[in-house]
C-alpha positions, 0 to 999 in steps of 0.5 A: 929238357924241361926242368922238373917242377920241385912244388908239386907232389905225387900222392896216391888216393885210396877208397874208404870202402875198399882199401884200394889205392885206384888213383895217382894224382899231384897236389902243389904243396905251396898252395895246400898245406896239410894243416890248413886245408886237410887232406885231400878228398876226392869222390871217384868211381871204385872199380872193386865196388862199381859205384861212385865213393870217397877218395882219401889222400895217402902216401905215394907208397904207402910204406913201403920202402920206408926205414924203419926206426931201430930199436934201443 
């Protein structure tokens, strides 16, 4: 079985004019790092809006299943 490559990292891409997370894609976190180059940005097709626009990076989830902090 091949061994699952640690470098690489799921990111989801979400529309700047629809709020829709579309597209899933892996970024290699040794070659790009946030502080340097930015987030990812990608112009793809929004099948919501049917024309082609700006692509931001995200979290996978999105914060869902994330802990919350506690309070106090």
């Amino acid at each position: 079985m091949a061994k699952k490559n640690t470098k690489r990292k799921l990111i989801g891409l979400v529309s700047n004019s629809s709020k829709h997370r579309t597209y899933y894609t892996t970024i290699n976190t040794q070659n790009r790092t946030n502080k340097g180059q930015g987030n990812l940005t990608l112009r793809k097709y929004d099948p919501i809006k049917r024309k082609h626009v700006t692509y931001v990076q995200t979290k996978k989830n999105l914060g869902r299943n994330e802990v919350k902090a506690r309070k106090g």
